[in-house]
Steps between C-alpha positions, in 0.01 A plus 500: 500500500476334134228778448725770536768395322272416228431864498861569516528341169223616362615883624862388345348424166299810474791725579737325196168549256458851605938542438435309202225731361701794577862373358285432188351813463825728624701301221201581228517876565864458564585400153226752355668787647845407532590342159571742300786552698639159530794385302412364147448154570551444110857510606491185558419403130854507414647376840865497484664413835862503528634188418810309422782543270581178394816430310544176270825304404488464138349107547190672682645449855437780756817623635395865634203657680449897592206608686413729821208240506524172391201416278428305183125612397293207374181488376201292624537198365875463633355526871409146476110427688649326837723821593159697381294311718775539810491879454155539549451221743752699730446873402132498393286214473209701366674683242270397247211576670552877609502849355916595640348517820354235727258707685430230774837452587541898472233538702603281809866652495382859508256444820835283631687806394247759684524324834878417506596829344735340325506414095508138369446368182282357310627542135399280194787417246366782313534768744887353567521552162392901503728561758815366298451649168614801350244674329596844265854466617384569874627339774330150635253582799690263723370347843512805691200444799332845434161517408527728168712226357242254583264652331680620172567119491181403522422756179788411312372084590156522313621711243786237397166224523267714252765553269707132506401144539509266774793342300683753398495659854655157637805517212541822623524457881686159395775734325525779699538384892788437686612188593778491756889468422496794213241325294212647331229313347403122518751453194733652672442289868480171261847530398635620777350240708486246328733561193209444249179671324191544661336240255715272648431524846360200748192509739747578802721754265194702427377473840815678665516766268168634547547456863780776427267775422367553877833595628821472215751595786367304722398173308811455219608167510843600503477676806270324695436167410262414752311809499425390077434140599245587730294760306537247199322286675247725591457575148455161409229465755309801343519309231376223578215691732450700135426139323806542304679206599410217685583390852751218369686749284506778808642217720728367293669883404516596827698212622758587241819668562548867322777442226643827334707541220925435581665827564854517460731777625605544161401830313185427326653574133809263330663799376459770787801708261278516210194514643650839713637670125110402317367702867721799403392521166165501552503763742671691267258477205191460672521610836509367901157542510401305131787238613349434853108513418427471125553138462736483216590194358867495412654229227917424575771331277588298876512126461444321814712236476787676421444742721491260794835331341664842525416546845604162597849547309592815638387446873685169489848614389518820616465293862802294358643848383467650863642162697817599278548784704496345825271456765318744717340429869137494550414899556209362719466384821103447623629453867580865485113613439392248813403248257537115621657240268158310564276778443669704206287500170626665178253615287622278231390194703083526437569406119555176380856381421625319174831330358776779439349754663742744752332558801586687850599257781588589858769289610436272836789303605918520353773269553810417321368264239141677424236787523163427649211713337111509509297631215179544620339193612795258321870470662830478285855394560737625293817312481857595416469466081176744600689802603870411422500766209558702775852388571423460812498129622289569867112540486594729848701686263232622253253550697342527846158424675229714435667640140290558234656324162369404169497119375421340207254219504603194298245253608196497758378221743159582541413169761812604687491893495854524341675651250857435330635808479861698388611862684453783243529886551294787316754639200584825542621451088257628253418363167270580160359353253347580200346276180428626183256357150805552255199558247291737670645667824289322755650523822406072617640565830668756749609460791660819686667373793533273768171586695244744435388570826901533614483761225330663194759649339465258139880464402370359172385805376618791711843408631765635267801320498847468374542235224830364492528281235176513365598798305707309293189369295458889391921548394482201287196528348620865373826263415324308288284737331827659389667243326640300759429101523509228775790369382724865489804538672538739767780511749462431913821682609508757739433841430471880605269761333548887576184647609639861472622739698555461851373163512656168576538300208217207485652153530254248473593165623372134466420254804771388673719751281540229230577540122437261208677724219290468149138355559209499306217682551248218589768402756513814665111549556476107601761526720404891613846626440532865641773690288420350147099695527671831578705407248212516266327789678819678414588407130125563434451813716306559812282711303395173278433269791313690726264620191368141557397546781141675465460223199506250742272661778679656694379854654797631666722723278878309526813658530717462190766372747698168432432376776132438479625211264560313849119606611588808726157646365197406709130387386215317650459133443201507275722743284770249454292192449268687201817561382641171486136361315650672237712229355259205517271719366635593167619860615182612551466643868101491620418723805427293785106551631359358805099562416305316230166705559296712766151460503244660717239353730231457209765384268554805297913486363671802686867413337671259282848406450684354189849382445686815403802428303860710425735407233819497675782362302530244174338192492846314404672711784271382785591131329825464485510698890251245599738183378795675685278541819386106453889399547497722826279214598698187317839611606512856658397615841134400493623121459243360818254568259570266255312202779181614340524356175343762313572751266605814710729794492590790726743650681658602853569763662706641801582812656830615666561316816194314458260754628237365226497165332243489165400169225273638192398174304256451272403220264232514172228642675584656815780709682607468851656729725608472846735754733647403854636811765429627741315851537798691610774451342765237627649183382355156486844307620774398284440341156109542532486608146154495269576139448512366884214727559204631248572196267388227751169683529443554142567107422284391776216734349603401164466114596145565628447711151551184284378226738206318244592775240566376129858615402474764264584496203849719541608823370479537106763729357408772254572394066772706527706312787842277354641245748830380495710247695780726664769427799345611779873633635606664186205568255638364191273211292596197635391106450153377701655268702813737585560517927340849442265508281210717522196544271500890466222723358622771256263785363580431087760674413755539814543113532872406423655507179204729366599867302357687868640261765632740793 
């Protein structure tokens, strides 16, 4: 019996060597004959898989990726040795020690092959590799079971050995594979993972990626954690079968627990609004295909940390905003889709919570006093003060068992899985905001509405709205231009201009129909008198004021009408805010830009932005419009913004029955803008002008702007500036210490009791 399975063996063996022979000597006059019309292998010289575009905040953060494969190529020193080792350990442990092919191992599967009549494999990493490259633009040979593919692979495999070294095969196979959960490359998988480089990457780490390459759908971490656990640790006994690591270290890596990177269901960029307009204009100078495969490396103005302050400002008070117009029940019930209130899970739930967040809860239990809610695995009770901006004083009231609501989480009891939480609602209110460099036109942060994934549309830069007020800014700076001062007289009484024929006269009236008689000019902007700027508009001309308008950026040609004075002409919110950076910046308009640079993937500079800058009006013009907009802050309707102690101007703005509410504010170095509406056009409630609504945002962003910031120095007035104490009721010179008084800026020459005073 042991005889003749001796000569089984024996007959085994002599079979393989006789398959072996043969493979060896089909492949030899395989390659003679068949070369020549192979794909160039030198291809591969310049190997340029598509990778990443990665976009950069001006302090070097990423904020923006845009691939069809997610890759970062890295070179062979970046794959640090314990990942190399796990490769081959798992994929092909005698990778060193073959031709492309391990004939043995080919051998033994093609007999198993014969006599199942089925294929398996038996591929070395570099035969995985031939089958995923691209070579002279053709398509990548795939996995197709057919023989003919088999054996082009096998060509194309000891042609990419002759011609490339054992290393530089591995950085190539480490680059191009996939790697489950739309990443490409061990770079790629690293990050993903394990939110770091490669280089960085533990025993365990570098074990469970390169147990990814046998099967990425199969094996991704993210999908089946057990699945990547257990071929890790057959990885790490390869390994340690390999002499790679010892027994101890194998032990003690398997016993660990597999810790990836924190997701959160937050959008992966800070500034999904800017990030979206840098996607568009890339497309549109280079291309989808450049933009999605080249690996461009694109330089913003963003910074980060303002960028995250203007996101928290305008989510928080445009929820405040929204509670103003009542409340609205939960539009979701998860009884209805069969759901239990035990077995419900919101996808929101599998990320980690923190301190202020808004998350979904489904609501449990009601009763007069309270609302019962669980959040995942913690419970909540939310009390009367929790909900009672509801005007509603019953939790039974608000809502019901099995509703879906949102709540805000104040603080979290990890030991006793609870959370302190208030009732909120989604705003259906939408809100912008833009900042500006004075000095250059760097946009610092944008913010286009309330939620990106609610909606695209960026109302920072492509909504065009009506004005109100805001216009204002344009009539008196054409005012003062002309000869007027902040201290003329101009009467608030009402009025009626005849438009021409067969039109109504125009009768433009203040809020609450109210009129002071003779003010001054600084009084009426501060104050944002209606009937003394058409006023102006008229004594100038329509003509005049509206032939300010391109000066100051604007793109839409404006009806010489009067009553664009009160901002019946619409532009975007960028528009209005570049316009604005005009008076801190010396009258000197610069072009707002959103890209630095754009490099390509070997560093070569594609494009190149600088500051571009337009002389819009006179230096002492902007100044003594930039002291009048200061006292909008000290005493006018932008008074809240006074609490921030530092030296600011701006001004508000609101549209007929509060349909749109707007604050532009600016200091030395930047401008501010911020608009609150809603997309279709309908009021906000009663009284909520640009000062109850876009002017708590824009201080709250502001206060985050200066927080650890050295005051600056203040505005300097041009040589040719003249201030004089006046009355800030009448305009004449009066005393310092008069009730009144008022330290007003004069361009030489029009400042009272000179030869051109107005």
């Amino acid at each position: 019996m042991a005889g003749s399975k001796d000569r089984f063996v024996t007959r085994r063996k002599l079979i393989v060597a006789l398959v072996i022979a043969a493979v060896a000597g089909a492949i030899s006059g395989a390659i003679f004959a068949y070369s020549p019309d192979l794909p160039a292998i030198s291809t591969l010289d310049d190997y340029a898989p598509s990778t990443i575009t990665r976009v950069f905040a001006a302090g070097g953060e990423e904020i923006g990726q845009f691939a069809t494969e997610r890759r970062v190529v890295i070179g062979y020193n970046d794959i640090p040795e314990v990942l190399r080792q796990a490769i081959i350990s798992s994929e092909d442990a005698a990778f060193f020690e073959h031709f492309g092919l391990n004939i043995r191992r080919t051998a033994v599967t093609f007999v198993q092959n014969i006599l199942r009549q089925r294929l398996r494999g038996a591929s070395t990493l570099t035969q995985q590799l031939a089958r995923q490259v691209s070579l002279d633009g053709a398509a990548p040979l795939g996995t197709e079971k057919a023989w003919s593919r088999k054996f082009n692979e096998a060509l194309i495999t000891i042609q990419i050995e002759k011609r490339y070294t054992k290393r530089e095969i591995l950085t190539l196979y480490c680059n191009q594979m996939y790697l489950g959960s739309g990443a490409y490359g061990v770079e790629a998988a690293s990050r993903l993972y394990f939110g770091k480089p490669a280089l960085e990457l533990k025993l365990e780490e570098a074990a469970l990626i390169a147990g990814i390459f046998q099967s990425p759908g199969r094996q991704s971490p993210l999908l089946n954690p057990d699945e990547a656990k257990s071929r890790r640790n057959y990885v790490l006994g390869e390994m340690r079968d390999n002499g790679y690591i010892t027994a101890d270290e194998a032990q003690t890596a398997m016993a660990s627990d597999i810790l990836l990177a924190e997701r959160t269901p937050q959008r992966q960029t800070v500034a999904p609004y800017f990030v979206e307009d840098v996607r568009q204009h890339l497309e549109d100078a280079y291309g989808a295909d450049s933009l999605y495969r080249d690996g461009l490396e694109v330089h913003t103005t963003l910074d980060a940390r303002l960028q995250e302050a203007a996101n928290a400002a305008v989510a928080r008070w445009l929820r405040v905003i929204d509670k103003r117009q009542g409340y609205r029940p939960p539009a979701q019930n998860v009884l209805d889709n069969s759901d239990t209130l035990e077995n419900y899970e919101h996808p929101r739930w599998r990320f980690p919570f923190a301190e202020t967040d808004v998350v979904p809860a489904v609501v449990t239990e009601t009763d007069e006093e309270t609302i019962r809610v669980r959040v995942g695995r913690y419970t909540s009770v939310i009390a009367r003060d929790g909900f009672g901006w509801t005007r509603r004083t019953r939790g039974d009231q608000v809502a019901s068992p099995g509703d879906l609501i949102e709540v805000l989480i104040s603080t979290i009891d990890e030991a006793a899985g609870t959370l302190e939480t208030e009732l909120e609602q989604e705003p259906e209110v939408e809100g912008a905001l833009l900042a500006l460099d004075n000095r250059t036109g760097r946009v610092l942060a944008m913010v286009g509405g309330y939620s990106f994934e609610r909606s695209k549309f960026n109302r920072a830069k492509q909504a065009r709205r009506q004005l109100g007020s805001l216009f204002k800014g344009v009539v008196f700076t054409a005012a003062i231009d002309q000869g007027y001062t902040a201290a003329s007289i101009i009467m608030d009484e009402p009025v009626s201009f005849d438009p021409g024929p067969n039109q109504p006269p125009y009768e433009p009236a203040n809020y609450k129909n109210e009129f002071l008689g003779p003010i001054t000019l600084r009084y009426a902007l501060e104050k944002s008198i209606n009937v003394p700027a058409v006023q102006l508009m008229n004594e100038m001309g329509p003509e005049t004021v509206v032939s300010y308008a391109p000066r100051f950026g604007f793109t839409s040609e404006l009806p010489p009408f009067l009553s664009v004075a009160l901002g019946s002409a619409e532009t975007t919110l960028e528009e209005i805010t570049s316009a604005y950076s005009v008076f801190p910046n010396g009258g000197v308009r610069m072009s707002p830009y959103e890209i630095t640079r754009i490099s390509d993937r070997e560093g070569k500079l594609l494009e190149e932005t600088r500051p571009e800058a337009h002389d819009a009006i006179r230096a002492d013009t902007a100044y003594v419009m930039l002291n009048i907009l200061r006292g909008v802050v000290e005493r006018g309707t932008g008074q809240s913004a006074r609490q921030l102690a530092w030296p600011v101007g701006g001004k508000t703005g609101t549209v007929d029955d509060f349909t749109d509410g707007w604050f532009i504010g600016f200091d030395p170095d930047i401008t501010v803008g911020v608009w609150v509406g809603f997309d279709e056009k309908r009021s906000l409630g009663n009284s909520q002008d640009g000062a109850s609504v876009a002017l708590p945002i824009w201080r709250e962003f502001m206060a985050a702007y200066i927080e650890d910031r050295p005051a600056p120095g203040g505005f300097l007035p041009p040589d040719n500036i003249v201030f004089v104490t006046v009355d800030g009721a009448t305009g004449k010179v009066a005393e310092p210490w008069a009730a009144n008084a008022i330290q007003e800026a004069f361009i030489a020459g029009t400042q009272p009791g000179s030869r051109f005073e107005r």
